[in-house]
C-alpha positions as CSV (number, residue, x, y, z in Angstrom):
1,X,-10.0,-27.9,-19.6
2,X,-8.7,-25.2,-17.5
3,X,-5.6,-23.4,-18.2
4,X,-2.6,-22.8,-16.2
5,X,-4.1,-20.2,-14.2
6,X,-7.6,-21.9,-13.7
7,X,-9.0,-24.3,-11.4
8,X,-12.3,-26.5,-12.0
9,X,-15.4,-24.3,-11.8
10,X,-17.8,-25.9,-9.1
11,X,-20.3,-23.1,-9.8
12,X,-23.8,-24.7,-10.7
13,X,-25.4,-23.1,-13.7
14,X,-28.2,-21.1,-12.1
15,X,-25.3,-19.3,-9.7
16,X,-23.6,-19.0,-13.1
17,X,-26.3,-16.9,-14.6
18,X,-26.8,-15.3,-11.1
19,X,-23.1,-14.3,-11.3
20,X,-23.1,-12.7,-14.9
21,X,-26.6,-10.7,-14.2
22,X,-24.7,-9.1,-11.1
23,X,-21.4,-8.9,-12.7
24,X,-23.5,-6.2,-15.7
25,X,-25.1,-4.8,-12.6
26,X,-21.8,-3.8,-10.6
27,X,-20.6,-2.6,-14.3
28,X,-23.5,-0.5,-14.2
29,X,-22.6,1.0,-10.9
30,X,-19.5,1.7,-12.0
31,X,-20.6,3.7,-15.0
32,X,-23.2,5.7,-13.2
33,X,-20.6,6.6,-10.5
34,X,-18.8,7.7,-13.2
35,X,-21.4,10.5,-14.0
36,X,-20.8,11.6,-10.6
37,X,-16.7,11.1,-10.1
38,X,-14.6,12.1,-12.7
39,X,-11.6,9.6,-13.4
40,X,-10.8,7.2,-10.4
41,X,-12.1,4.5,-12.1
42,X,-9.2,2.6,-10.1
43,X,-10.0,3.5,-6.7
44,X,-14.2,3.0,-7.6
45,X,-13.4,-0.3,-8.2
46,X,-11.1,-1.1,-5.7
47,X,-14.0,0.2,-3.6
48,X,-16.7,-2.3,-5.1
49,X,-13.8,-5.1,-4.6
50,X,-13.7,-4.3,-1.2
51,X,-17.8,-4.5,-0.5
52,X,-17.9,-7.7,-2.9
53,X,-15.2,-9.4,0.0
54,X,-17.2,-8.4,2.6
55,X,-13.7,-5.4,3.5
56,X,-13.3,-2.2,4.9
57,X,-11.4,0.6,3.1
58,X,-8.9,3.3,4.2
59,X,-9.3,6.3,1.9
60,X,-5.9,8.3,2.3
61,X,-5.2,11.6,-0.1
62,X,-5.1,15.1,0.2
63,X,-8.2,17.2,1.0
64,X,-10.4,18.1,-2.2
65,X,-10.1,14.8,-3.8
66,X,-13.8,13.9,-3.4
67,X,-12.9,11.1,-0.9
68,X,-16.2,11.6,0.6
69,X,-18.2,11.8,-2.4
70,X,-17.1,8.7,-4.0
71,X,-18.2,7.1,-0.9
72,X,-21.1,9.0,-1.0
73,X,-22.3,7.9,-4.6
74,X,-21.1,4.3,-4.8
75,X,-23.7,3.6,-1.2
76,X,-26.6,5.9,-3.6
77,X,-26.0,3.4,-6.4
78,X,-26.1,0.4,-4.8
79,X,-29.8,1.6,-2.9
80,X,-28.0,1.1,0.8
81,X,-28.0,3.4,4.1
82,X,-25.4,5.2,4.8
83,X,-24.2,7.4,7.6
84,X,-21.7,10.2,7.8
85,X,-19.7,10.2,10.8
86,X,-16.7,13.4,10.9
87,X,-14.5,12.3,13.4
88,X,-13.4,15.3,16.0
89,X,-10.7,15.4,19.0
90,X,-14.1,15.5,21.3
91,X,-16.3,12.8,19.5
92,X,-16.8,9.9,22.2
93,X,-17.2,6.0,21.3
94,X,-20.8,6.5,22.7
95,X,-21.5,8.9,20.0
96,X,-20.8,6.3,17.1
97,X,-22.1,2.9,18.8
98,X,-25.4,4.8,20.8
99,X,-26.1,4.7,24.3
100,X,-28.4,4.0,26.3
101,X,-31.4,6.6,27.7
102,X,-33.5,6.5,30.6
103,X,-37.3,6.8,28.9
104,X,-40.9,6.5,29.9
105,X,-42.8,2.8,29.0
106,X,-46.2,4.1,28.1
107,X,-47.8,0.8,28.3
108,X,-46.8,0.1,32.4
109,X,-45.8,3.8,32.7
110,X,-42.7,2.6,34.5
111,X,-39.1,3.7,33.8
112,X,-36.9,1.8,31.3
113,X,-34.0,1.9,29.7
114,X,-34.1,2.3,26.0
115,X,-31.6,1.7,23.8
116,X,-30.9,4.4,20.8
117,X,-28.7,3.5,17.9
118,X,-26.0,5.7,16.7
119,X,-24.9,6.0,13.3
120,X,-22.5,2.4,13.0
121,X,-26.1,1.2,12.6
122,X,-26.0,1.4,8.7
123,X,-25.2,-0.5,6.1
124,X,-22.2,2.1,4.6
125,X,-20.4,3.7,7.4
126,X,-17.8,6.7,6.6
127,X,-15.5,7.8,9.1
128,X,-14.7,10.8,7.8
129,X,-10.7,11.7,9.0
130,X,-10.3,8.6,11.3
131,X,-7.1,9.7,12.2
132,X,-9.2,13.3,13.9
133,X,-10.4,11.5,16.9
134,X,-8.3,9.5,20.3
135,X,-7.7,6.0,20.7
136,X,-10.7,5.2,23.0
137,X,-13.2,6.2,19.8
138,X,-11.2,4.7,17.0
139,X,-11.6,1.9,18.8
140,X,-15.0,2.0,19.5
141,X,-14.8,0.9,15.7
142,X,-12.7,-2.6,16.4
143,X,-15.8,-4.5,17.3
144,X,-17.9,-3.1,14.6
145,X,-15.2,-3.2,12.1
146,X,-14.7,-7.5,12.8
147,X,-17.6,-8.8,14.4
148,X,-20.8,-6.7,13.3
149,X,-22.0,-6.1,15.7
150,X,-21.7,-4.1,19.1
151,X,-21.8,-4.3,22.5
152,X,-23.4,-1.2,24.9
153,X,-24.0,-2.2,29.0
154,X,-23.3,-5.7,28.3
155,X,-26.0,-5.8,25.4
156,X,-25.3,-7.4,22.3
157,X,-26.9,-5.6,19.1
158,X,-26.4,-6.7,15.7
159,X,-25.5,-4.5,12.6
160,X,-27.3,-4.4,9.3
161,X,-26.1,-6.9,6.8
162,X,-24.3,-5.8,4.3
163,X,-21.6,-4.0,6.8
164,X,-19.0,-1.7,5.3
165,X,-16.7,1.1,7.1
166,X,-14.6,3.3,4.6
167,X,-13.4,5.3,6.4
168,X,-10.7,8.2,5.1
169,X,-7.5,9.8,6.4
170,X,-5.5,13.2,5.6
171,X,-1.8,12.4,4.8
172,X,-1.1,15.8,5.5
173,X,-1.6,18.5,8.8
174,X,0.0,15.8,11.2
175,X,0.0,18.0,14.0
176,X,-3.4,16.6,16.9
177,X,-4.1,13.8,14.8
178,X,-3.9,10.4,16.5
179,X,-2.5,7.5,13.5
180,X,-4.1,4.6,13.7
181,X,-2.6,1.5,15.6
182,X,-1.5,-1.1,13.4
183,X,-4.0,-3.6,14.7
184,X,-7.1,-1.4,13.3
185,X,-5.5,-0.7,10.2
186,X,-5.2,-4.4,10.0
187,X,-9.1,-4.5,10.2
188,X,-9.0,-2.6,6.7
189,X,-9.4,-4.5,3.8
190,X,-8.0,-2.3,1.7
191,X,-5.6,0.9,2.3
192,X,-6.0,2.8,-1.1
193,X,-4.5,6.0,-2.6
194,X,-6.1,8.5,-3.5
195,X,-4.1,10.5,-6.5
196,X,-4.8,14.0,-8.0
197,X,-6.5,13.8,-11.1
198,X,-4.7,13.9,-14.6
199,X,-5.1,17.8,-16.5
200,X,-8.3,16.8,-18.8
201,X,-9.8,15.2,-15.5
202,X,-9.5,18.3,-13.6
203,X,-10.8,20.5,-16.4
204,X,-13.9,18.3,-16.8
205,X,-14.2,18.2,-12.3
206,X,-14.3,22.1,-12.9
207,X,-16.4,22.3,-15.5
208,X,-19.1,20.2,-14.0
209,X,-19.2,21.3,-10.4
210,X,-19.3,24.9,-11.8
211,X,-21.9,24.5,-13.5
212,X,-25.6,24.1,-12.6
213,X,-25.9,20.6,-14.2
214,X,-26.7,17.7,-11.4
215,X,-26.1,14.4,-13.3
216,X,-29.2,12.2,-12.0
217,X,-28.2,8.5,-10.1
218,X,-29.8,5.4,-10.8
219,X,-29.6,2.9,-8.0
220,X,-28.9,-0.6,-10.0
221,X,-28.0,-2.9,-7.1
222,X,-30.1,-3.6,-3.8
223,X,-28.9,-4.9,-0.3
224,X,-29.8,-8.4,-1.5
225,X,-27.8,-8.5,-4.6
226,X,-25.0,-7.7,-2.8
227,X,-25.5,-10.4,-0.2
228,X,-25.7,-12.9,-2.8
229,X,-22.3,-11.6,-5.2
230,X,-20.5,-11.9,-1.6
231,X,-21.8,-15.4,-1.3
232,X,-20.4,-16.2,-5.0
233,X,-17.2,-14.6,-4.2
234,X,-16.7,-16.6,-1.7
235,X,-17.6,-20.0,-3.5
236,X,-15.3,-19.0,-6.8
237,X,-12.8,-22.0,-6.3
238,X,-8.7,-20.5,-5.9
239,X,-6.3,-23.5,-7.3
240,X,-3.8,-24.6,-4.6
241,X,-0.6,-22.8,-6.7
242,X,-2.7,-19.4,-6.0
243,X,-3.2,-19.6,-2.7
244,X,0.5,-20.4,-2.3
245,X,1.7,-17.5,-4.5
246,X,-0.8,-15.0,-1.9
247,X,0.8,-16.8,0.9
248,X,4.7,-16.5,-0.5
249,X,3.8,-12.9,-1.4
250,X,2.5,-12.3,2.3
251,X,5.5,-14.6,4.0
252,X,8.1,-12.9,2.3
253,X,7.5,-9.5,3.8
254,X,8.5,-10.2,7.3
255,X,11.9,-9.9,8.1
256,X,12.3,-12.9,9.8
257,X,10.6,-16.6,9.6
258,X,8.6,-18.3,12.4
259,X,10.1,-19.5,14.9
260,X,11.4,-23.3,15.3
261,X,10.3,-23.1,11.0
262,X,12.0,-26.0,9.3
263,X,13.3,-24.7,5.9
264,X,12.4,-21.6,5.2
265,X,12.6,-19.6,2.5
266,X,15.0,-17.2,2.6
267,X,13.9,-13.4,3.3
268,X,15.3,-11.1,0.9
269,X,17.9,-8.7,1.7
270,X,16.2,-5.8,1.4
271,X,13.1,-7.0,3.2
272,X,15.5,-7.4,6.1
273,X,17.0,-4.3,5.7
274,X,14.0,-2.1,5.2
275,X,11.1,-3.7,7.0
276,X,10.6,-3.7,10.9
277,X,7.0,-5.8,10.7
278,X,5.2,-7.7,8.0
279,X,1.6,-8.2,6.9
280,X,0.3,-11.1,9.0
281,X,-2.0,-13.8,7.8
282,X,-4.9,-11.9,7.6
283,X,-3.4,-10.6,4.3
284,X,-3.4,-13.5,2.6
285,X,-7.1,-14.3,3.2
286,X,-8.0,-10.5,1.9
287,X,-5.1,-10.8,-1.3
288,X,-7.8,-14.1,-1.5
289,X,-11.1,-12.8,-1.2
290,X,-9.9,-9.8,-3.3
291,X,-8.7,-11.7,-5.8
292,X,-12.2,-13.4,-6.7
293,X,-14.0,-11.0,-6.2
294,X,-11.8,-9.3,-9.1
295,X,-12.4,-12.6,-11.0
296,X,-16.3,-12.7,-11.0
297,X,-16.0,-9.0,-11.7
298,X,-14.2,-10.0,-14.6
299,X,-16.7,-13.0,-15.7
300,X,-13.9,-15.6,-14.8
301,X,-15.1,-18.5,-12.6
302,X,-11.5,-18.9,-11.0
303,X,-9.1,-16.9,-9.7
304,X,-5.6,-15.9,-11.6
305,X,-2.2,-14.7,-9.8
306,X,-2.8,-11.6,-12.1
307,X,-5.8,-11.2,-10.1
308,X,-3.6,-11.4,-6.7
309,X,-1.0,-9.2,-8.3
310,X,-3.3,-6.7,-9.0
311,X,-4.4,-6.0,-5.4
312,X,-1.7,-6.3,-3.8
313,X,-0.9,-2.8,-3.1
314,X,-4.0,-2.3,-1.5
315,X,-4.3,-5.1,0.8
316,X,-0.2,-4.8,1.6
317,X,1.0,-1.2,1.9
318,X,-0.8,-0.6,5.5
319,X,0.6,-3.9,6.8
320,X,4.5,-3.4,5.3
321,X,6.0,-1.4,8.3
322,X,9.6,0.0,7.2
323,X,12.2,1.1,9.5
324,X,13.6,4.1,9.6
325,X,17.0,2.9,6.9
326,X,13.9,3.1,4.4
327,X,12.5,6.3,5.5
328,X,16.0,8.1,5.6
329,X,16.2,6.7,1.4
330,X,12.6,7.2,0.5
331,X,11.8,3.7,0.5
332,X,8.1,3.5,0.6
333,X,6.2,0.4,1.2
334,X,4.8,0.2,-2.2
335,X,8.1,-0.2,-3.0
336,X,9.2,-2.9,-1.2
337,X,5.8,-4.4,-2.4
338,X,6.1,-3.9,-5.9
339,X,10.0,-5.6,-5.4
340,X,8.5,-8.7,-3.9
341,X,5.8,-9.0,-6.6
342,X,8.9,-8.9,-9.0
343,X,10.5,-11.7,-6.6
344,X,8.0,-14.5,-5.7
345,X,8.0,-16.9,-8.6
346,X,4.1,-18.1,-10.2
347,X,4.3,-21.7,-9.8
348,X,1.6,-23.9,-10.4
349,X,2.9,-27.2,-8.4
């Protein structure tokens, strides 16, 4: 019988077994990542999380962190293409989507048209400092980013499946950057931290990368494993009393209810006092989708508020806007996060 934090498992017993061979694999990629990265194990799996959804990531710490190599190394372990993109004040939305180019048809010998793709055309994108390049291009991302696809002269053209965009952002040397809009930073899956390394962590980064050893990467997980774990993620079954408690979570950080809403719950105080806009519903379907995919990687056939507590932070802190009484105290939005997490009770009814 399932326990308080289960719900029935509807998975059949060959997607079972299919589950628990992937779930060793993605442990796999984890540990060889690890030959690579030194600590982050957090932000490598919040990472896989992300591509097991079907997300996009944010990568925001100071420079030096490896941002770009963890990217890097998780698409070399997981055997898919990936493209570098470093995002500059001049860089036009042509340049990332292609364009097309007038060429010769050797066949009829008459003039065409040809398409050539640009470098969204990959199964890992990284958008190296987002925040580098105007409006027009990071928007050339939206469509990419949501539908998979893009359009150039009023032609559709499809992008490879699996699709990811991790992109990464420099909290610091504000001055020409553009900040995202918060409607593409709602197109990101996850917004994660990027911390500096504990002492023995940074001894052993040293150590390694001054050296002339190259630790060798296995690639244990293809295209099409991938593309199968995202179709069990999405079939691991979330009880009713979960869904709820993403949903309270989400509801609760907006500092005012729906309109014309009969009974609402009362926002807290200091969601009102510190919060100008809330995360919308799209964070409850990724504190969702997270939250199983954290499950299978955990060999659990359902999904446990611990699981939507855990990433939280991630899916939340780009979508909490405070106001400027919690920027004059130093009121962060992991904060007011972390104070709601405290807040919403874990019913079951």
């Amino acid at each position: 019988m399932p326990t308080d934090d289960e719900s029935p498992i509807i998975l059949g017993d060959d997607e079972l077994e299919t589950a628990e061979r992937l779930r060793v694999g993605c442990k796999k990629l984890l540990a060889e990542c690890g030959k690579i990265i030194v600590g982050q194990e957090q932000v490598m799996e919040q990472l896989l999380l992300a591509v097991l959804a079907r997300g996009h990531c944010l990568l925001v710490g100071v420079p030096g962190l490896a941002k770009t190599l963890m990217i890097r190394t998780l698409s070399d372990g997981m055997n898919l293409t990936f493209n570098r993109v470093q995002f500059t004040p001049d860089l036009m939305p042509t340049d990332i989507t292609g364009t097309e180019i007038l060429a010769d048809d050797k066949t009829t010998g008459h003039r065409i048209f040809r398409f050539v793709q640009g470098p969204i055309f990959s199964n890992i994108v990284l958008a190296d400092e987002i925040n580098r390049t105007p409006p027009k291009t990071q928007a050339a991302l939206l469509e990419a980013m949501q539908e998979r696809q893009v359009t150039v002269a009023g032609n559709r053209h499809v992008l490879p499946d699996p699709f990811f965009v991790l992109a990464t952002q420099n909290p610091i040397e504000q001055e020409g950057t553009y900040p995202l809009p918060e409607a593409q930073q709602d197109r990101f899956m996850f917004h994660i931290k990027v911390e500096y390394p504990r002492e023995d962590e940074e001894f052993r980064i040293i150590e390694s990368t001054t050296s002339g050893a190259k630790p060798t990467l296995q690639r244990v997980i293809s295209a099409t494993d991938i593309l199968t774990m995202q179709d069990l993620v999405l079939k691991v079954p979330a009880a009713a009393f979960v869904i709820r408690y993403a949903s309270r979570l989400t509801r609760l950080s907006r500092p005012a209810p729906a309109p014309g809403e009969k009974n609402p719950t009362p926002v807290p105080d200091f969601v009102k006092k510190y919060v100008s806009w809330g995360a919308g519903p799209r964070a409850g379907q990724s504190l969702i989708l997270a939250a199983k995919a954290r499950a299978l990687l955990a060999g659990r056939t359902y999904v446990a508020i611990d699981d939507v507590k855990s990433v939280a932070l991630p899916v939340l802190r780009h979508r909490v806007m405070v106001n400027y009484h919690a920027e004059a105290e130093g009121i962060a939005p992991d904060e007011i996060i972390n104070r709601l997490i405290q807040l919403v009770p874990r019913d079951k009814e």
